[in-house]
Backbone as a ProteinNet text record, in pm:
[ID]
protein_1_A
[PRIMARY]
XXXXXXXXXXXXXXXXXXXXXXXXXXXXXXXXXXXXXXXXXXXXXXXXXXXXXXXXXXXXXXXXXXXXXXXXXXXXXXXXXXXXXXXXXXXXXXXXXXXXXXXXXXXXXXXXXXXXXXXXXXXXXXXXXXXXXXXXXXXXXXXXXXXXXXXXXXXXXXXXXXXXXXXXXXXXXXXXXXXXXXXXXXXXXXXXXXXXXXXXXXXXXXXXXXXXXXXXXXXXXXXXXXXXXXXXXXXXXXXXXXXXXXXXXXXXXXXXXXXXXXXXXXXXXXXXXXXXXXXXXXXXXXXX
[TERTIARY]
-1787.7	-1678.5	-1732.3	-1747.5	-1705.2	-1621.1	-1701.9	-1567.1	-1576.3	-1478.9	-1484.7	-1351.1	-1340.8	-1230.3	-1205	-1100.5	-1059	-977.6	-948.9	-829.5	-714.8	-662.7	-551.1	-483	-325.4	-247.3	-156.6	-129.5	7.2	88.3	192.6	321.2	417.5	428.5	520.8	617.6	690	848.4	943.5	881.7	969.8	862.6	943.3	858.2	816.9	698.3	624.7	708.1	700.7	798.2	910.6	926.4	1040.8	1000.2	888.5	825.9	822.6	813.3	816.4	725.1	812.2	785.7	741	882.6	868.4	909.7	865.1	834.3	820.3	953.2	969.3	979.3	930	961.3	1103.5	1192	1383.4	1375.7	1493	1506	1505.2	1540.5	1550.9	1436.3	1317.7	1186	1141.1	1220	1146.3	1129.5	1077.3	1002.9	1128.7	1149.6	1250.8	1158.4	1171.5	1125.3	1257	1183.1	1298.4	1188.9	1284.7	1259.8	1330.6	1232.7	1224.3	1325.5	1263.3	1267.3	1409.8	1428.6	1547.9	1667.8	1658.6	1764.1	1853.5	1720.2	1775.6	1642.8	1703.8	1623.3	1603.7	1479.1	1458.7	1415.7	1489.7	1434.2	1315.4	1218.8	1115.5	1051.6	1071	1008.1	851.2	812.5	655.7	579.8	672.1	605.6	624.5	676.2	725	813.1	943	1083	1155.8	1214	1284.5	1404	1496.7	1636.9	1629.6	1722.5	1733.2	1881.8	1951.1	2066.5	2045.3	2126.8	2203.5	2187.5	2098.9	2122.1	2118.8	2124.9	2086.7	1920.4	1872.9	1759.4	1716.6	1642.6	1606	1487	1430.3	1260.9	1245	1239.1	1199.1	1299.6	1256.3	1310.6	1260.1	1370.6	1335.4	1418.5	1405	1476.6	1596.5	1704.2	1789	1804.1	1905.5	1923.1	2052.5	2088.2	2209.7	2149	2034.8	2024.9	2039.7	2057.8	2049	1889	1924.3	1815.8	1846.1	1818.3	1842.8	1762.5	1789.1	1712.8	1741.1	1641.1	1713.2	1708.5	1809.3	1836.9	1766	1678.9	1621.8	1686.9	1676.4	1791.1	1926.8	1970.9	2159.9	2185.9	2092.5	2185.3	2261	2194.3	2263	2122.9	2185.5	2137.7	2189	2119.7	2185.8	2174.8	2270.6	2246.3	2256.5	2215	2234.7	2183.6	2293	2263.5	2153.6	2127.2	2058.1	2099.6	2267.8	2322.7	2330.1	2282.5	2317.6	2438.2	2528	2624	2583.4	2599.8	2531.4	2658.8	2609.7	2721.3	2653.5	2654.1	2579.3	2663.1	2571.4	2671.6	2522.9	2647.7	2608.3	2571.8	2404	2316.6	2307.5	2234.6	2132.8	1975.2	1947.8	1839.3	1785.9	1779.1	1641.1	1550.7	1393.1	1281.6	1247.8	1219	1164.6	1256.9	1288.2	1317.7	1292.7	1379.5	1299	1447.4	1417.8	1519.4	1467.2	1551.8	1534.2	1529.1	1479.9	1521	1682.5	1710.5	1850.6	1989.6	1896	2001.5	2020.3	2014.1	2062.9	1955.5	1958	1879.1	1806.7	1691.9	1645.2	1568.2	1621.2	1557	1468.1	1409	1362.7	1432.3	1500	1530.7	1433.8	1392.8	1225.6	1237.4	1364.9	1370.8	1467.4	1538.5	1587.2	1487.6	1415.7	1284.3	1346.3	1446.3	1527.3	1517.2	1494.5	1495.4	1670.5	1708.6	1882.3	1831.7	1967.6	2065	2113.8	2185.4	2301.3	2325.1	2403.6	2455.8	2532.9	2541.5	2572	2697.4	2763.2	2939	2925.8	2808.7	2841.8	2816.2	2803.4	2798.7	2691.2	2652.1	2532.2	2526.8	2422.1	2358	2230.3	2190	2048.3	2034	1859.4	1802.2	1663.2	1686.5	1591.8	1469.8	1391	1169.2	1189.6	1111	1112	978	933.9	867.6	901.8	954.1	1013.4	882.6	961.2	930.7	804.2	848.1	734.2	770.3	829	878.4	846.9	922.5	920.2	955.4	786.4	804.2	840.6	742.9	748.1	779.6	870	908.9	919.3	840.3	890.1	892.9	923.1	959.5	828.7	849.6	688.9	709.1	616.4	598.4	675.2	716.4	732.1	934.1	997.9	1119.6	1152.8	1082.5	1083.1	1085.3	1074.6	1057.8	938.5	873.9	758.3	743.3	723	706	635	544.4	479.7	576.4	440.5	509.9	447.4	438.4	349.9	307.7	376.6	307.7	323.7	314.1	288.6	161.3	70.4	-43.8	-43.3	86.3	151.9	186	227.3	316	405	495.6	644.3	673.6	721.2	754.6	902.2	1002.1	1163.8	1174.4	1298.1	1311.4	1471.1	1556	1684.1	1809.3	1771.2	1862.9	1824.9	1708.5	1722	1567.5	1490.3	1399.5	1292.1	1251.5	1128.4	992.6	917.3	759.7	666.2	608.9	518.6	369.3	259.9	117.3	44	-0.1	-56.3	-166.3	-253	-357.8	-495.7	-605.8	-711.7	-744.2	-694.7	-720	-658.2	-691.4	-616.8	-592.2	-498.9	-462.4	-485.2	-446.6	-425	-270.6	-153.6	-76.5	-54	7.5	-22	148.4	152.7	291.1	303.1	228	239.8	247.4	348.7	299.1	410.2	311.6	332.5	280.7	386	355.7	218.5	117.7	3.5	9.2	-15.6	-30.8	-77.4	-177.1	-233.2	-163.2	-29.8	81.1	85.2	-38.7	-90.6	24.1	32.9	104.7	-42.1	-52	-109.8	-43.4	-130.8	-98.2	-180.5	-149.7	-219	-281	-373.6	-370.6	-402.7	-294.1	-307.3	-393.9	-368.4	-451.8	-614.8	-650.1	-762.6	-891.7	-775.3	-867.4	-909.5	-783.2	-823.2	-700.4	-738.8	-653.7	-669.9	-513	-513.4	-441.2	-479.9	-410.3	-373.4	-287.5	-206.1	-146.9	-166.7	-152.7	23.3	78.8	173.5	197.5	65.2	54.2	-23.4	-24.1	-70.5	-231.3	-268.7	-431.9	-451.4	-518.5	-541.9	-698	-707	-796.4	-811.9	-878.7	-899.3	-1052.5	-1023.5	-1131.5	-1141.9	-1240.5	-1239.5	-1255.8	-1215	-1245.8	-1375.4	-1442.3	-1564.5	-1526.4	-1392.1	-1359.9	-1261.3	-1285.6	-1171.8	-1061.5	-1109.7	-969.3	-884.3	-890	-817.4	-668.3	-666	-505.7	-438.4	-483.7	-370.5	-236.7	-164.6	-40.8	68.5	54.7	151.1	81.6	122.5	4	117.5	67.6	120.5	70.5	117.8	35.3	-12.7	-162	-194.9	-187.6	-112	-64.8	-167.6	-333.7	-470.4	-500.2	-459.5	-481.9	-481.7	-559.6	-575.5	-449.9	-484.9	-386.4	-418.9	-348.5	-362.1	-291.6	-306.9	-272.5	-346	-221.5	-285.5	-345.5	-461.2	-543.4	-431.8	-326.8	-262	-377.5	-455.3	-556.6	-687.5	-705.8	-813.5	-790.2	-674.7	-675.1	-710.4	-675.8	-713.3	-650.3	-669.5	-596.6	-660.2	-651	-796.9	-697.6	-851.5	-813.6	-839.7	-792.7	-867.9	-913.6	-974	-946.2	-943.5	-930.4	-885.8	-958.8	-1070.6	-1206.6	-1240.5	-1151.3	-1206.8	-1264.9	-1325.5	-1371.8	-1269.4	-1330.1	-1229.8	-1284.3	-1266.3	-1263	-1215.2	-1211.7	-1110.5	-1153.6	-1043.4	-1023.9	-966.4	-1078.9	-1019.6	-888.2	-820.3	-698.5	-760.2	-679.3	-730.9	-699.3	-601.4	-535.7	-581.2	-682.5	-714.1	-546.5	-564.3	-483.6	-290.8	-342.7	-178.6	-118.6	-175.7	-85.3	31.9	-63.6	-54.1	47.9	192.9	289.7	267.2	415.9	442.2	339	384.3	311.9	382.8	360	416.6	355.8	347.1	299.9	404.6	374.9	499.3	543.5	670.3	658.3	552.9	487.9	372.7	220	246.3	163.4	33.6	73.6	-41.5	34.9	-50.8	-57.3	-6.2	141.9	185	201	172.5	211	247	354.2	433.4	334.8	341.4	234.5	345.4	296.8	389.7	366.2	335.8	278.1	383.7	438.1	541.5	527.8	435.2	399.4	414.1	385	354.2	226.5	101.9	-15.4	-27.5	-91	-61.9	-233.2	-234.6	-373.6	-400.9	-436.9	-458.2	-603
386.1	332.1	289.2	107.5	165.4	154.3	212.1	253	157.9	77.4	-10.4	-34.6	-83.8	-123.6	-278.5	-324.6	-419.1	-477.3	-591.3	-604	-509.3	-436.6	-342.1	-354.9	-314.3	-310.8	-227.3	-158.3	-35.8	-75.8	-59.3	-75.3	90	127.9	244.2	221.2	298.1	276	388.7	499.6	620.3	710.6	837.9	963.7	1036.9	1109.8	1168.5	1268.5	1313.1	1431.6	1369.7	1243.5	1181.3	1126.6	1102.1	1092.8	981.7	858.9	725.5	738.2	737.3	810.4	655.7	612.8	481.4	391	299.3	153.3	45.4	-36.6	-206.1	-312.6	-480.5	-546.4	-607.7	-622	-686.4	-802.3	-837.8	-1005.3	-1085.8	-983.2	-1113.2	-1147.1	-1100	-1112	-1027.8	-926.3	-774.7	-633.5	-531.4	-393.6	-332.2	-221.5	-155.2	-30.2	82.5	209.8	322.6	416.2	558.9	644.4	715	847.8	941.2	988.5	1143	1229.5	1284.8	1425.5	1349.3	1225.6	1183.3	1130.7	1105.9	1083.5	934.2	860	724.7	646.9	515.8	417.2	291.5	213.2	114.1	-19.3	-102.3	-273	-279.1	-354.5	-415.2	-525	-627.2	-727.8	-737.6	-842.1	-860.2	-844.7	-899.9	-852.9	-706.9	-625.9	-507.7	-447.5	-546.9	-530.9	-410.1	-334.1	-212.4	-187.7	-221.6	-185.8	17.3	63.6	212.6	189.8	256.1	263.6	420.1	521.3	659.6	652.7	710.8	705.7	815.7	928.2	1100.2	1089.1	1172.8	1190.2	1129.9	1022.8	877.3	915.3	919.9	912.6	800.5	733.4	673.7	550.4	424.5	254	180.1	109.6	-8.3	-89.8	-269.1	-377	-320.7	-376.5	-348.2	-484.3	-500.3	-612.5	-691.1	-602.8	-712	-728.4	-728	-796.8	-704.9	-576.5	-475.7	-386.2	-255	-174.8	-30.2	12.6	122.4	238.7	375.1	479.8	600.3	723	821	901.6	1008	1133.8	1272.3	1277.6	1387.8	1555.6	1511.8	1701	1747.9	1602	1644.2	1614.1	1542.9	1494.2	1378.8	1317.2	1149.7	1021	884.2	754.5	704.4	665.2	549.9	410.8	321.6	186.7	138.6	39.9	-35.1	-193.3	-219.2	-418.9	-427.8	-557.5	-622.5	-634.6	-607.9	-620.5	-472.8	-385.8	-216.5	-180.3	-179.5	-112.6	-41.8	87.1	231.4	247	321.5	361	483.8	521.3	652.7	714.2	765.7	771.4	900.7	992.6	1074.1	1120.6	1179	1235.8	1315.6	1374.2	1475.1	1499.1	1563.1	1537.8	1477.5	1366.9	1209.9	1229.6	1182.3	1158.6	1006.5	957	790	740.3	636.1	503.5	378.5	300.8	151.5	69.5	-49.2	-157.2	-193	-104.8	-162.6	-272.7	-309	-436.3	-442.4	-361.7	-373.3	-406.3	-418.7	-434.6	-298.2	-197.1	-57.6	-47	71.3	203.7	311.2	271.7	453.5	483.5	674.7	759.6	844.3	940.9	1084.6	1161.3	1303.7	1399.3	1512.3	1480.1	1593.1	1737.3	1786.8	1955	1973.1	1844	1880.8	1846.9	1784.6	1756.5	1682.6	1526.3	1386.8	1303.3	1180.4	1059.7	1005.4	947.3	872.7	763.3	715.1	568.7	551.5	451.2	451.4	273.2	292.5	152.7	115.6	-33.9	-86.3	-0.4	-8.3	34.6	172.8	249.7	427.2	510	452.1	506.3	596.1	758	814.9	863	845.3	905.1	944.9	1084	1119.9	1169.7	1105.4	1180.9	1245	1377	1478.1	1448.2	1495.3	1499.7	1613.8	1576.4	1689	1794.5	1790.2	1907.7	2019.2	2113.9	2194	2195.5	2198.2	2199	2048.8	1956.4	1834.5	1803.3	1814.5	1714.1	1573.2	1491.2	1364	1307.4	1247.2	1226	1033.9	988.4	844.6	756.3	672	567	408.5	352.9	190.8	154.2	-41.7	-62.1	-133.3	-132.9	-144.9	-337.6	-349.5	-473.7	-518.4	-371.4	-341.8	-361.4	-372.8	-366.8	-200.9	-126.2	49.3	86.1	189.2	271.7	333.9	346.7	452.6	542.2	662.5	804.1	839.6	891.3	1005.6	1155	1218.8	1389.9	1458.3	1502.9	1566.8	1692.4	1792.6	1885.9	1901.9	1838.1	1836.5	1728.6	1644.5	1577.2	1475.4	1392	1320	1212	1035.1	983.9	967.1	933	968.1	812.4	730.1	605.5	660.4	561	539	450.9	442.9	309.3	294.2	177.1	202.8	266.4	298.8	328.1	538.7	565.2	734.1	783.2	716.4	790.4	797.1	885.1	941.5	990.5	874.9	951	986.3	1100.5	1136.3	1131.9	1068.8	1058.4	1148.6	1262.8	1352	1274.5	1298.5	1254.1	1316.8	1276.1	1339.3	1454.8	1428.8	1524.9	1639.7	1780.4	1884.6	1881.3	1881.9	1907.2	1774.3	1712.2	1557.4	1500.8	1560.2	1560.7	1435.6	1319.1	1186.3	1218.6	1081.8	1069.6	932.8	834.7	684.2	624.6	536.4	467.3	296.8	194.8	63.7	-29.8	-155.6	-248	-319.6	-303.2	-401.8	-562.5	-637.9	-811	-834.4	-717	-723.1	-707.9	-628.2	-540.8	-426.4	-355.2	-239.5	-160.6	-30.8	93.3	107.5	130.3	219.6	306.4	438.5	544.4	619.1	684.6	807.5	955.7	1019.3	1139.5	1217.1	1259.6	1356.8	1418.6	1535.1	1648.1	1667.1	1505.6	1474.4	1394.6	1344.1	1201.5	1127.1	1094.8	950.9	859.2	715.6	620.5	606	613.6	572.8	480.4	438.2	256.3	306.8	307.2	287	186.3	164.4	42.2	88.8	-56	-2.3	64.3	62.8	157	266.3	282.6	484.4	459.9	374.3	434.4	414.1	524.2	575.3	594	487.6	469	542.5	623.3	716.8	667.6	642.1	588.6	722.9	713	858.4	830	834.9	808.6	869.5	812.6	877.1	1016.7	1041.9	1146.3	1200.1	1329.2	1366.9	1420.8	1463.7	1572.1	1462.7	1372.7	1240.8	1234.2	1278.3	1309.2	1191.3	1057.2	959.6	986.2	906.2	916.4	798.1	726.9	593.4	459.2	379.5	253.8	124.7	9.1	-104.8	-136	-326.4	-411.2	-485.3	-536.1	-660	-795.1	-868.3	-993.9	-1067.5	-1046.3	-1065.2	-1042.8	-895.7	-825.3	-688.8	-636	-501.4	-429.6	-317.9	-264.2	-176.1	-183.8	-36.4	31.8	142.4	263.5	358.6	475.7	575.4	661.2	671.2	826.5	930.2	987.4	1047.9	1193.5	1265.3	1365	1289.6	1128.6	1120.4	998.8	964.6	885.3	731	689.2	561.5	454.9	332.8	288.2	224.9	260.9	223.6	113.8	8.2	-88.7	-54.5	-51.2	-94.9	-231.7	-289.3	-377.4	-360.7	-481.8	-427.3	-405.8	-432.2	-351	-210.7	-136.1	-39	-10.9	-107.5	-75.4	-31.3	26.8	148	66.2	76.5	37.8	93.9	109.3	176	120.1	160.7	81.1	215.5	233.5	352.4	316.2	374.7	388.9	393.8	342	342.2	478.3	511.7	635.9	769.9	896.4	974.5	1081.7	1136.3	1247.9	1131.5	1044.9	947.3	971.8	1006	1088.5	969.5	841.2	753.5	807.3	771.4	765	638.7	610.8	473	375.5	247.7	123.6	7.3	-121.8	-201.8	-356.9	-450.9	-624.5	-654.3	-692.5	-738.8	-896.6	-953.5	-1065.6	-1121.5	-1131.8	-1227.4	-1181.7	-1137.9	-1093.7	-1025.8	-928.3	-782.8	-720.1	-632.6	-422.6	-390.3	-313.9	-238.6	-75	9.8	136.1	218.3	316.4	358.7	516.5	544.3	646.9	758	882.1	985.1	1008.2	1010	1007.1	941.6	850.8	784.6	612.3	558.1	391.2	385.2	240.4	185.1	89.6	92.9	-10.4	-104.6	-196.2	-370	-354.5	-422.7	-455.3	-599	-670.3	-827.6	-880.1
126.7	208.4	343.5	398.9	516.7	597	727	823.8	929.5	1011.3	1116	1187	1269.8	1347.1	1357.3	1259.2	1304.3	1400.9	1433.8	1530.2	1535.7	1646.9	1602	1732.5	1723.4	1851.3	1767.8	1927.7	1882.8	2017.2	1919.6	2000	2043.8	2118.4	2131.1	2131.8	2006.7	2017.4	1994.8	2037.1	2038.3	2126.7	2173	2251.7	2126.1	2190.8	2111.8	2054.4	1892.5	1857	1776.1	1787.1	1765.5	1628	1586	1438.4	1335.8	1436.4	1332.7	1179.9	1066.3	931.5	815.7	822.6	728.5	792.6	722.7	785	658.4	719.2	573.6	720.4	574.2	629.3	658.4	737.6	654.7	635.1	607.6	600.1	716.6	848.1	925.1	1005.9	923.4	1006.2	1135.4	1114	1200.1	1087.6	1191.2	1136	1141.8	1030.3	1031.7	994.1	1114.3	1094.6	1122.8	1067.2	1071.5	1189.2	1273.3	1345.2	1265.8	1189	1081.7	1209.1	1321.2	1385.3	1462.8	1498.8	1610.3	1596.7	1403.7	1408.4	1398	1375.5	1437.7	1329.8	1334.2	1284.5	1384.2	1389.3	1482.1	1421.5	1489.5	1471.3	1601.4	1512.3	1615.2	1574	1684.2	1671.7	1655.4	1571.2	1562	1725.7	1825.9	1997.7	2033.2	1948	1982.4	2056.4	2087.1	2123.9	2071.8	2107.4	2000.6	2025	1923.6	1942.2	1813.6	1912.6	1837.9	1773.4	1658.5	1631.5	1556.9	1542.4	1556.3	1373.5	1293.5	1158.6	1077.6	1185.4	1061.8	1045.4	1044.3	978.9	863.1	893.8	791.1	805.6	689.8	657.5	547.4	401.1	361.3	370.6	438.2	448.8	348.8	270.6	176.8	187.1	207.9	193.7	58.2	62.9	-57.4	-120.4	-207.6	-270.3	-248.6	-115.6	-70.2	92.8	120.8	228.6	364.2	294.1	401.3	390.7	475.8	451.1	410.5	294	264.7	302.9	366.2	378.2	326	296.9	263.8	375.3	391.2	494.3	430.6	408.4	336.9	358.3	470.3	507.1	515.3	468.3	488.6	326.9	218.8	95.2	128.8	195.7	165.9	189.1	163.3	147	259.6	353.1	433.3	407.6	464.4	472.8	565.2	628	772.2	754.8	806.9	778.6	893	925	1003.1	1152	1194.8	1288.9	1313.9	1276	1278.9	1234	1157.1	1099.9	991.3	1008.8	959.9	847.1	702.6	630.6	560.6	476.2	442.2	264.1	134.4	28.6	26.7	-31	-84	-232.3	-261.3	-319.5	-349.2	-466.3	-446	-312.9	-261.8	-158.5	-181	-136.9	-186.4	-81.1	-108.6	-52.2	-79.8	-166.7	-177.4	-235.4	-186.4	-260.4	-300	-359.5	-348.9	-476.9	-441.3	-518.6	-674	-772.4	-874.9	-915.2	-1070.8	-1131.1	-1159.4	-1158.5	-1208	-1095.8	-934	-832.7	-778.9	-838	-758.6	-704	-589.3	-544.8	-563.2	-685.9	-741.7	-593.9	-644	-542.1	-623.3	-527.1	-607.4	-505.8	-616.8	-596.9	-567.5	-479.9	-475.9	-508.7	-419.2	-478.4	-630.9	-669.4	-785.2	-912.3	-879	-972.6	-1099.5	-1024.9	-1086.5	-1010.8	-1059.4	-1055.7	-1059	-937.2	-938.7	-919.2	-949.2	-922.2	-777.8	-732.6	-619.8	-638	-713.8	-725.1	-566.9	-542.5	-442.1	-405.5	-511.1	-483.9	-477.4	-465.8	-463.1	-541.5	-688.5	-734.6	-833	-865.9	-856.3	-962.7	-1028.8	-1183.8	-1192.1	-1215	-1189.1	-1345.7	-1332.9	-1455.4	-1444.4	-1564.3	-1491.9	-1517.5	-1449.6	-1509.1	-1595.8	-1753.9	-1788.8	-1757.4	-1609.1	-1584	-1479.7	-1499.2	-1391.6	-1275.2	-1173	-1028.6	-1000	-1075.9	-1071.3	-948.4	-841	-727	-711.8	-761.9	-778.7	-577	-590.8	-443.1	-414.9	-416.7	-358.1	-498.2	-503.2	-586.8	-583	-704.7	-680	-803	-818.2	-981.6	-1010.4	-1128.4	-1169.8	-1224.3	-1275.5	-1307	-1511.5	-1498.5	-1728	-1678.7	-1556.9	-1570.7	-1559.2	-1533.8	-1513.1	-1359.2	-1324.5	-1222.4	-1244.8	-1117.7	-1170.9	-1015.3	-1038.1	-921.3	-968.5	-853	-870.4	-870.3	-922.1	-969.9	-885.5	-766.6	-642.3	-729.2	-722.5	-804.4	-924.4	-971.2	-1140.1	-1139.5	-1060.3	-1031.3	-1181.6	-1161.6	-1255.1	-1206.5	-1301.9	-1259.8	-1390.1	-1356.9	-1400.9	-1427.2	-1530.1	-1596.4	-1603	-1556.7	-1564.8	-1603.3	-1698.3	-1739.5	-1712.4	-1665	-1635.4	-1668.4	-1785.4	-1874.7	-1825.5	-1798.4	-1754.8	-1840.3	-1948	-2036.6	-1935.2	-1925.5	-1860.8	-1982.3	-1929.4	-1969	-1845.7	-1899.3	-1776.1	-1815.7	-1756.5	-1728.7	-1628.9	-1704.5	-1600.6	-1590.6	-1473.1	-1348.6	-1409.2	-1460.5	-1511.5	-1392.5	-1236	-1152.1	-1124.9	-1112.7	-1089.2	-902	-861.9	-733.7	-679.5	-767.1	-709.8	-634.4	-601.6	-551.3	-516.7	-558.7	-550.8	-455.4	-370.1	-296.6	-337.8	-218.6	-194.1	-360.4	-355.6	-490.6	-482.3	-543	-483.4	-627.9	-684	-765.9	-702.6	-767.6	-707	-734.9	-731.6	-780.2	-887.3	-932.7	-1018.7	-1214.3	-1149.6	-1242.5	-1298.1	-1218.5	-1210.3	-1105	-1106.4	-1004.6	-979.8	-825.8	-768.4	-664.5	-619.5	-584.2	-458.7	-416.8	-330	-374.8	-412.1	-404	-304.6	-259.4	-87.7	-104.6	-227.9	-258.7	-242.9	-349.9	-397.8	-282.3	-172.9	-135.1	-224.6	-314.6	-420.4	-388.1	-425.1	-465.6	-621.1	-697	-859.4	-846.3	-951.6	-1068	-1203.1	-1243.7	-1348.8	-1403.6	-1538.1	-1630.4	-1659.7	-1698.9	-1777.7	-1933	-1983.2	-2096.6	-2064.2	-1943.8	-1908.6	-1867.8	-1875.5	-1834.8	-1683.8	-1665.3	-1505.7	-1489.8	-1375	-1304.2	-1167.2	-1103.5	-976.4	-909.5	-787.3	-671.8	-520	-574.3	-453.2	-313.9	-207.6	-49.7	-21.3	102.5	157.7	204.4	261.5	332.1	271.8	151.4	40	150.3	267.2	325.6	402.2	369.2	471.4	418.8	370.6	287.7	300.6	219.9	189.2	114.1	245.8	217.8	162	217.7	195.7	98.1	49.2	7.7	-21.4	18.9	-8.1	-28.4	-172	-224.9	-106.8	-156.3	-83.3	-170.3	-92	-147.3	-204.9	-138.1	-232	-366.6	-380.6	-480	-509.2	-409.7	-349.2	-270.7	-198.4	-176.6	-34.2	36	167.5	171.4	243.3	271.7	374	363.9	534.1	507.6	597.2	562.7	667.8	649.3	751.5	793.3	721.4	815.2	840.8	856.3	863.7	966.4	1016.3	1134.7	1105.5	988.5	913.3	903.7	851.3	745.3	614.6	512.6	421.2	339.3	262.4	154.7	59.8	-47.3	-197.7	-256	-270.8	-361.5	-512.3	-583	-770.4	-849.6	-777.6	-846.7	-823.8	-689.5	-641.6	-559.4	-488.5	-370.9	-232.5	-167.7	-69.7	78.8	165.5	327.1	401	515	564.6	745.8	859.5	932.6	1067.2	1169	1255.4	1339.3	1363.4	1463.1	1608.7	1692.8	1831.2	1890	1865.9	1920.5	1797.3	1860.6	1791.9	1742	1631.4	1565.6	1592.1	1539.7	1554.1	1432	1348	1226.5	1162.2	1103.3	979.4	880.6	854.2	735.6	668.3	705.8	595.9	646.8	546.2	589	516.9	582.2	527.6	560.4	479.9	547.9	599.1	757.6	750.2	767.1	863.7	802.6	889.3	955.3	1002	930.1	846.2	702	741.5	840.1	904.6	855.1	845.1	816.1	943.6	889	973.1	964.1	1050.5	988.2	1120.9	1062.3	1139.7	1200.7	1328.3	1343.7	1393.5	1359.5	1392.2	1569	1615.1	1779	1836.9	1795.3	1858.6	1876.5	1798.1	1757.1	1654.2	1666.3	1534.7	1540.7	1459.7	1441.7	1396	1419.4	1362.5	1365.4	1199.1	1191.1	1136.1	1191.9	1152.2	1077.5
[MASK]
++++++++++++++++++++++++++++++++++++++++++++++++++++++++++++++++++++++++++++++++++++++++++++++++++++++++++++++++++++++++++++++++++++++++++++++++++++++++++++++++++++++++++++++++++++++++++++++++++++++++++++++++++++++++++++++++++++++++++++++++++++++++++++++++++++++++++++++++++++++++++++++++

């Protein structure tokens, strides 16, 4: 792997403590991040302008399919929504951790402590179906390229295939204590993934075969990963102060942070087509 610094700028857009977590691009051509610890979610312009609006404890942001932004509230049992103008609405869950916009128009989440995969249709309405592995905690979710859902299984060192209708197959991880979170449709039509546990990035086929790329630095605990519109893919070393590439061959890169121990979550392209990622310190990084 190596290691270098590319162009980078951070923008501050919250006090320290306050915990910028996830991070999408919206429609109307700004950053939409959550403050995990404050309570609130923020618009920011590509110059780094920041409007705050009041949203519950929001940790995972995804564009929806009506043009808003959906988040989950991980500690109260609900989904938020908030348009583009800030009007906040909120439907209640089982405890969700990830989400993302099905093929089908709804909202799948993961139920992390109920160890299920839901629904949240536009209009409200909620249907969960279970993993059949007790205590798998189904963490980070997106749709795959087969018309499915696909999560990882954090501790069960699994990923988890949904298909709309509720059938779950699960692909355990050739790795033990691979604890995968981040997981993202690549270009390629491959899932790839994070293993926190491991210091690996995996690829998964839609017929199950898993590919694992190991980092230079196993304790770097990747967390988050987005496609690259190239081919490849990034993501955060959150204990290693990063932001690393893959490409689809496998090769790994990675890219230092200006600011030491900034503690790397989400990430996202955004629309002026840089790497953005939301830093727990109280920024967010732009890498061009």
């Amino acid at each position: 792997m190596n290691s270098g610094r590319a162009e980078m700028q951070e923008f501050t857009i919250a006090a320290p403590g306050e915990g910028p977590y996830g991070i999408a691009a919206g429609p109307d051509g700004a950053l939409w991040c959550t403050l995990v610890h404050a309570g609130a979610v923020c618009r920011v312009t590509v110059e780094g302008a920041v409007t705050r609006f009041p949203a519950g404890r929001a940790a995972v942001i995804t564009p929806g399919p009506d043009g808003a932004l959906w988040f989950t509230r991980y500690s109260d049992g609900h989904i938020g929504r908030i348009t583009v103008d800030g009007a906040v609405s909120a439907f209640a869950v089982p405890q969700a951790y990830g989400i993302a916009t099905g093929p089908d128009g709804a909202l799948w989440f993961t139920a992390l402590q109920d160890g299920a995969v839901g629904r949240l249709g536009t209009d409200g309405s909620v249907t969960t179906f279970q993993v059949p592995v007790p205590g798998s905690m189904p963490s980070m979710i997106t749709a795959g390229a087969d018309g499915a859902l696909w999560c990882t299984l954090n501790q069960a060192d699994a990923v988890a295939r949904v298909t709309t209708d509720g059938a779950v197959t699960v692909f355990p991880l050739p790795t033990a204590g691979a604890a995968p979170v981040g997981i993202t449709l690549g270009a390629d039509g491959a899932v790839w993934f994070v293993e926190i546990g491991a210091g690996q990035v995996g690829r998964i086929t839609p017929d199950g075969k898993v590919s694992e790329y190991p980092l230079a630095d196993r304790a770097a605990r990747p967390h988050a990963i987005v496609a690259d519109p190239s081919g490849g893919c990034w993501f955060t070393e959150w204990a290693g102060n990063r932001i690393g590439h893959v490409t689809a061959d496998g090769v790994v890169t990675a890219h230092e942070l200006p600011t030491p121990a900034s503690e790397p979550h989400g990430l996202t392209i955004g629309p002026d087509g840089a790497v953005w990622a939301a830093l727990e310190i109280g920024s967010l990084a732009r890498l061009s």
